[in-house]
PLY file of the C-alpha trace (Angstrom):
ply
format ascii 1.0
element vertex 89
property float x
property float y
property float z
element edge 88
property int vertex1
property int vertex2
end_header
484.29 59.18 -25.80
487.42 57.45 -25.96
490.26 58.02 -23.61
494.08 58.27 -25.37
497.44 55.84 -24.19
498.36 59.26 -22.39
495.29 59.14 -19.81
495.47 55.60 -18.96
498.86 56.12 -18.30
498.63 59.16 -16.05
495.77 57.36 -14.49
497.64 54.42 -13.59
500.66 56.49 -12.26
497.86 58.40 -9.96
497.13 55.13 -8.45
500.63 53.75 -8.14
501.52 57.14 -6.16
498.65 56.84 -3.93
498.65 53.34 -2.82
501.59 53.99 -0.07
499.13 56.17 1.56
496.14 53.93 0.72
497.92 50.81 2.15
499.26 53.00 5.28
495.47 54.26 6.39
494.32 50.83 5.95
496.51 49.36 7.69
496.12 51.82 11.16
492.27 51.66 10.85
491.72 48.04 9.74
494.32 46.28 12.22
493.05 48.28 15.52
489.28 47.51 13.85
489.80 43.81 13.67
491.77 43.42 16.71
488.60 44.70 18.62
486.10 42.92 17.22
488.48 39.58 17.98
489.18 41.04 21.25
485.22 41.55 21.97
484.18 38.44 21.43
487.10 36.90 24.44
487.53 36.86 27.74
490.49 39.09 27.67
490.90 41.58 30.76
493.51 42.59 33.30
493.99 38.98 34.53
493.93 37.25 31.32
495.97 39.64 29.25
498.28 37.13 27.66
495.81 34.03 27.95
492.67 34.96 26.65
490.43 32.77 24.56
487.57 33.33 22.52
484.20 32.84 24.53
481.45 33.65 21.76
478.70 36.09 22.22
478.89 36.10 26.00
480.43 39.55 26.59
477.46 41.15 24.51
474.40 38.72 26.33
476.18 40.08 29.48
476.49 43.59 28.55
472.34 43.50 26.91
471.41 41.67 30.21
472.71 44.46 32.46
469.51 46.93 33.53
471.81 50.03 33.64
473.17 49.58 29.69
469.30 50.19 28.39
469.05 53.58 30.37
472.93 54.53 29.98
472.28 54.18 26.26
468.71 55.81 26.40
470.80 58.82 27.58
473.10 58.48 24.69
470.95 58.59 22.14
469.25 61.37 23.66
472.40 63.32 24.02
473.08 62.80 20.74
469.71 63.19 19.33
469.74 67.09 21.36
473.98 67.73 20.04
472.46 67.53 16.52
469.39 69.42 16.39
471.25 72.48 18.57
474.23 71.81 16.77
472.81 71.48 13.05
469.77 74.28 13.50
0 1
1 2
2 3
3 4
4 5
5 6
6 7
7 8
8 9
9 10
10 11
11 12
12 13
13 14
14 15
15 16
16 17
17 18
18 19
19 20
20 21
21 22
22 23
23 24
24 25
25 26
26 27
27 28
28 29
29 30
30 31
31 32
32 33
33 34
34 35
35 36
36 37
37 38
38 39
39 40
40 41
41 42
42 43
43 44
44 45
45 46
46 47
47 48
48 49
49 50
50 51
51 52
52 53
53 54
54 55
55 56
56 57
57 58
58 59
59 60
60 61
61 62
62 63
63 64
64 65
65 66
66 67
67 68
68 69
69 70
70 71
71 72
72 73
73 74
74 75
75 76
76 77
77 78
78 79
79 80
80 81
81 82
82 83
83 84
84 85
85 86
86 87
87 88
């Protein structure tokens, strides 16, 4: 089947009136997204707001090292785990 001039058209005008709203979501999810994943990979704190600098993978060694993570996010998964089965059933 073989779409007319008249559907591409109104197509085309469908995406030209949604991209303000496309471009507007992207932009407050995908800034505050990247910014994070720079900001988690530096050494930026309370002390070092304004002169951080990228230190690798050492925030997320430290944070894997730590004893308490493995049982705080034992109990996370577990929370989770018993919020969907009494949640869903």
């Amino acid at each position: 089947m073989t779409t007319g001039y008249g559907e591409n058209r109104i197509n085309r005008l469908a995406y030209l009136y949604t991209m303000p709203a496309l471009l507007i979501l992207a932009a407050v999810v995908l800034y505050p997204f990247l910014y994070n994943v720079v900001i988690s990979f530096s050494n930026m704190n309370l002390t070092h707001f304004r002169d951080w600098r990228l230190v690798g993978l050492r925030n997320y060694i430290a944070a894997l090292s730590e004893s308490s993570f493995w049982y705080f996010f034992f109990k996370t998964v577990l929370w989770t785990f018993l919020n969907l089965v009494f949640h869903v059933s």
